[in-house]
N, C-alpha and C positions, 0 to 999 in steps of 0.2 A: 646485505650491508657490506659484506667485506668486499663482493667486485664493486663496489662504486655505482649501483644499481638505485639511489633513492632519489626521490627529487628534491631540488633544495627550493626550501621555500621561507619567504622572505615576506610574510603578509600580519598582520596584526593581530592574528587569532586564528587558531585550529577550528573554532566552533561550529563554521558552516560545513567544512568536510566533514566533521564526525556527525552531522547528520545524515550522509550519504546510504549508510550501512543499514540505519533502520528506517530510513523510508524508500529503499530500494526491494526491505520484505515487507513494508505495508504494500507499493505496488504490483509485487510479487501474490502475493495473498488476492489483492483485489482482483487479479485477472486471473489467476487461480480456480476462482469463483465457476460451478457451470451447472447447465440445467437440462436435462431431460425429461421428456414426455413417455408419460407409462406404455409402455409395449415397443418403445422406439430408442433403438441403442443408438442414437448419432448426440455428443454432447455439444451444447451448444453453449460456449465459451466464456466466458466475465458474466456480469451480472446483468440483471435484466432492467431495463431503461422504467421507471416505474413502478417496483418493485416495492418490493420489504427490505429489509436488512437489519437484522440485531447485530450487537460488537458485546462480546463479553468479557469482562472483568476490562472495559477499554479507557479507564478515566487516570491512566498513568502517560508518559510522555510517548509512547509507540499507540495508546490508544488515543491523544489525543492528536498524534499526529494522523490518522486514519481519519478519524472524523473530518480534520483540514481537507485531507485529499478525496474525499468521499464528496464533500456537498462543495467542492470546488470543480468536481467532474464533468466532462461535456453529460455523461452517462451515469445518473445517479438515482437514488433510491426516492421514492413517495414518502416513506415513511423509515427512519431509520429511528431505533430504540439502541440506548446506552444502559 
């Protein structure tokens, strides 16, 4: 702040940036996600196209924004449980 380093901004509401922060680690987590086959150590990355998926304790504002981005996915679950 002291060098002159912020941006100025001049728009009607902060709201849509401060969701940046947590839905940059819901997609962080989501691709987090990986899966290996027993006896075979190569992980194979994000979640699986068809799959399962539980979300636990996810019915607060980071849980419900995971669920948005989960079944809005090219790549998403068969069944997910909240």
């Amino acid at each position: 702040m002291e060098l002159g380093c912020l941006l100025k901004y001049d728009g009607e509401g902060f709201f849509n940036a401060s969701l940046a922060e947590p839905m940059s680690c819901i997609i962080g987590a989501y691709n987090a996600q990986y899966h290996r086959e027993f006896g075979v150590y190569e992980h194979k990355m994000g979640i699986e196209n068809g799959g399962n998926m539980a979300i636990l304790a996810g019915t607060g504002p980071m849980g419900l924004g995971a669920i948005d981005y989960i079944v809005n996915n090219d790549k998403r679950p068969k069944r997910l449980a909240v």
